[in-house]
MARBA-3410 file (N, C-alpha, C, O; in Angstrom, 1 decimal):
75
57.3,107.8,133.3,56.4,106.8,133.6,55.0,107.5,133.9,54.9,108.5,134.6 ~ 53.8,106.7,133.0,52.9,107.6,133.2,52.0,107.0,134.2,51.8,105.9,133.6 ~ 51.4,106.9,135.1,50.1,106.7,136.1,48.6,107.2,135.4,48.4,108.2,134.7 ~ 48.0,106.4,135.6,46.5,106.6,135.4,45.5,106.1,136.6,45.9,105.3,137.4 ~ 44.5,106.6,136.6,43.7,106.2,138.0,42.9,105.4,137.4,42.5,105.5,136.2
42.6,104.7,138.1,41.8,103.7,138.0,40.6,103.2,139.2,41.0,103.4,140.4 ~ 39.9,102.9,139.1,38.5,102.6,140.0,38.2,101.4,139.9,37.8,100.7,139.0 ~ 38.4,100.9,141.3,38.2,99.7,141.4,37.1,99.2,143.0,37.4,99.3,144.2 ~ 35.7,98.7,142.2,34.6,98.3,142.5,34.5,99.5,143.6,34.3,100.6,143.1 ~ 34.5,99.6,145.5,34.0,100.6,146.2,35.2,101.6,146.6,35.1,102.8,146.8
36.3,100.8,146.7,37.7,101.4,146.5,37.9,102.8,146.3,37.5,103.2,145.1 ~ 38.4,103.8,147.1,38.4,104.7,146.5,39.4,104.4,144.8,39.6,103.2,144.5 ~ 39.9,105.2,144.0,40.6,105.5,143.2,42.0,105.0,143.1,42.6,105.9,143.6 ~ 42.7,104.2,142.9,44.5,104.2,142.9,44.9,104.5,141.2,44.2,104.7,140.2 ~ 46.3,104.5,141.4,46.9,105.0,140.0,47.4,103.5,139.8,47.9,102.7,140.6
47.2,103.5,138.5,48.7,102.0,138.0,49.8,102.8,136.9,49.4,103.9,136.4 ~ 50.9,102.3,136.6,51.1,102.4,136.0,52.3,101.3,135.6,52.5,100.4,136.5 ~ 53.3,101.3,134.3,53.9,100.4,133.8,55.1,101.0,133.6,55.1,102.2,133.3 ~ 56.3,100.2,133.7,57.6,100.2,133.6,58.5,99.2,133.3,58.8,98.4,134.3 ~ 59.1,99.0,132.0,59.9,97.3,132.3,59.2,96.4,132.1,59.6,95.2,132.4
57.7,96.6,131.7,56.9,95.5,131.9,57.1,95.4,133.7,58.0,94.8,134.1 ~ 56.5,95.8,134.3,56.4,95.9,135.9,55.3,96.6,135.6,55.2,97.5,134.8 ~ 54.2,95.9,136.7,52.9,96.6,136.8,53.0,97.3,138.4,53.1,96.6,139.4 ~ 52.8,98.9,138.6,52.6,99.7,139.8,51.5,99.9,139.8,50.8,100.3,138.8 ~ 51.1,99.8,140.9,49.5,100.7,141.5,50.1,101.0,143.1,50.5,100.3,144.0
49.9,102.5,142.8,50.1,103.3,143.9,48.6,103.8,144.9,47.7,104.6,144.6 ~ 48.8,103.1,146.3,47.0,103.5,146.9,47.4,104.5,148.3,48.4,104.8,148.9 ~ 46.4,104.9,148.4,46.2,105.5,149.9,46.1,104.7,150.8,45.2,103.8,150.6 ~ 47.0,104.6,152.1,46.2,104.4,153.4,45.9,105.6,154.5,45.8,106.8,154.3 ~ 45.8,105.0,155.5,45.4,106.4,156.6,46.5,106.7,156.7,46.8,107.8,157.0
47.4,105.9,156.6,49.2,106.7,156.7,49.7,107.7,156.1,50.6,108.4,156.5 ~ 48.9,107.7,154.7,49.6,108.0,153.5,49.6,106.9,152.4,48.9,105.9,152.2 ~ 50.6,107.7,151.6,50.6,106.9,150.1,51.5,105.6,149.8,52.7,105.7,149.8 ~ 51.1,104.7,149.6,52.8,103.9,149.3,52.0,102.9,148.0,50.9,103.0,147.5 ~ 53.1,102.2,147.6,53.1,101.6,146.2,53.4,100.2,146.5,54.1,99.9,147.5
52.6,98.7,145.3,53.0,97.9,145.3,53.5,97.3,144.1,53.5,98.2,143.2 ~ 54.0,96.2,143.6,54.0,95.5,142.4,52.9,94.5,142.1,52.2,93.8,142.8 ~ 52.8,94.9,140.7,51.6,93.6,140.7,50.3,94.2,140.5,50.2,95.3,141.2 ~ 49.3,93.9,139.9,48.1,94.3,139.7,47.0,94.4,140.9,46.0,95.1,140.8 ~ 47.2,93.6,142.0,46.4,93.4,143.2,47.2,94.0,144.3,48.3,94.6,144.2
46.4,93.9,145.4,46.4,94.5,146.2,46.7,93.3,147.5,45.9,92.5,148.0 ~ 48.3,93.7,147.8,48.8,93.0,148.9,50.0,94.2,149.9,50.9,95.0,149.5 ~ 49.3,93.9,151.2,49.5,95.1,151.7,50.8,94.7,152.6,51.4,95.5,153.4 ~ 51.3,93.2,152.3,52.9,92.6,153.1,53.9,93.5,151.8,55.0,94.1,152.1 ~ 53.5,93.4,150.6,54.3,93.7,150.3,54.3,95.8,149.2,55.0,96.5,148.4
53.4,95.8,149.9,53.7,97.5,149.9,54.6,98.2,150.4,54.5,98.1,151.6 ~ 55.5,99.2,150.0,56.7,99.7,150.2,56.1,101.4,150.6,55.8,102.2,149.7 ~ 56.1,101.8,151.7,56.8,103.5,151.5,55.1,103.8,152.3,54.1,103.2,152.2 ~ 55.4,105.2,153.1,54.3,106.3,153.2,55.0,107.3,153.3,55.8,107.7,154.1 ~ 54.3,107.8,151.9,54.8,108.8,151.7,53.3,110.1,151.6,52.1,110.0,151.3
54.3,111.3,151.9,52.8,112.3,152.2,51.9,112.7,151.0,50.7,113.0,151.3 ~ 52.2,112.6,149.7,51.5,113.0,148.8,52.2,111.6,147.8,53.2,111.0,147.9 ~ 51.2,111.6,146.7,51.0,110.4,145.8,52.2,110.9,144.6,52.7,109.9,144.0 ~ 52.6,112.0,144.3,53.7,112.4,143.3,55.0,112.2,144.0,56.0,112.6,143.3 ~ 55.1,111.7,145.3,56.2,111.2,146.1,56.3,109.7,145.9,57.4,109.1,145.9
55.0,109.0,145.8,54.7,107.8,145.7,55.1,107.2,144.4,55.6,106.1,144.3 ~ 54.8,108.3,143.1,55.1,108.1,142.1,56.3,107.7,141.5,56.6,106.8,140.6 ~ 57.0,108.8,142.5,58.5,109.0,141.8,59.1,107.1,142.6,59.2,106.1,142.0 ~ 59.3,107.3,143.9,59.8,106.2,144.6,59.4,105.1,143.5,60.3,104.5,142.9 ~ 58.1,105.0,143.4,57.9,103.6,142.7,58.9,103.4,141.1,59.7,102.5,140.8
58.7,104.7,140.4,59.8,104.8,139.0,60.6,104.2,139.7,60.9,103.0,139.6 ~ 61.3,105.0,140.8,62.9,104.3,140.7,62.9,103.1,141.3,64.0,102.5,141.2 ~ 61.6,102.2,142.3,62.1,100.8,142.6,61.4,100.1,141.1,61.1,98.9,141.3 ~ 61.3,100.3,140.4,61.0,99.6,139.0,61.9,99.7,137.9,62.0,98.8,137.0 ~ 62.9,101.1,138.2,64.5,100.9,137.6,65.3,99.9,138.5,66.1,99.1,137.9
65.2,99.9,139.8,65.8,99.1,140.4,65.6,97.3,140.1,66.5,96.5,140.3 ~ 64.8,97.0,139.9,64.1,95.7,139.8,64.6,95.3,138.5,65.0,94.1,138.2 ~ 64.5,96.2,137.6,64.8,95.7,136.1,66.5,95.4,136.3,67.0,94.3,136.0 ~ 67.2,96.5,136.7,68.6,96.5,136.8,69.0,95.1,137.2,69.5,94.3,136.4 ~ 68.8,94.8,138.6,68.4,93.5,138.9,68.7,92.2,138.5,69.5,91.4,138.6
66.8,92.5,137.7,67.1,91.5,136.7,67.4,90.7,135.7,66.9,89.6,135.3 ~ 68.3,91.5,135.3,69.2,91.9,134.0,70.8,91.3,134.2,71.5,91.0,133.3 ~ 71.1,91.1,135.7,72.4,90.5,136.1,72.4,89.0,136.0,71.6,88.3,136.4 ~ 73.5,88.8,135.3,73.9,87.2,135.2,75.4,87.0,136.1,76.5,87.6,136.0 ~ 75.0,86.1,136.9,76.3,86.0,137.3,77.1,84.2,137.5,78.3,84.0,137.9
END
């Protein structure tokens, strides 16, 4: 999964990237790093702080394997 940074208006910098058709963008807070789904920015549903953003990275891959898995079950 590859990340790219992207700049958005005074914002510092975040990364997005794609998986499964799942849109990630991974941001900074003062906490640290954590990741959401979705192209915008909603901070109920942001997951994780983590100390550096290639921590952030990885977690998000695998909840975007997790999501697809998911949604892939018929029952």
């Amino acid at each position: 999964m590859k990340f790219r940074k992207c700049r958005s208006g005074w914002h510092p910098p975040v990364y997005r990237g794609k998986k499964h058709g799942i849109l990630i963008t991974v941001d900074r807070s003062e906490h640290g790093w954590y990741f959401y789904g979705g192209g915008h920015n909603s901070l109920r549903s942001g997951i994780g702080s983590f100390p550096t953003k290639e921590q952030a990275f990885e977690a998000a891959e695998k909840w975007c394997d997790m999501k697809a898995k998911n949604r892939h079950k018929t029952d």
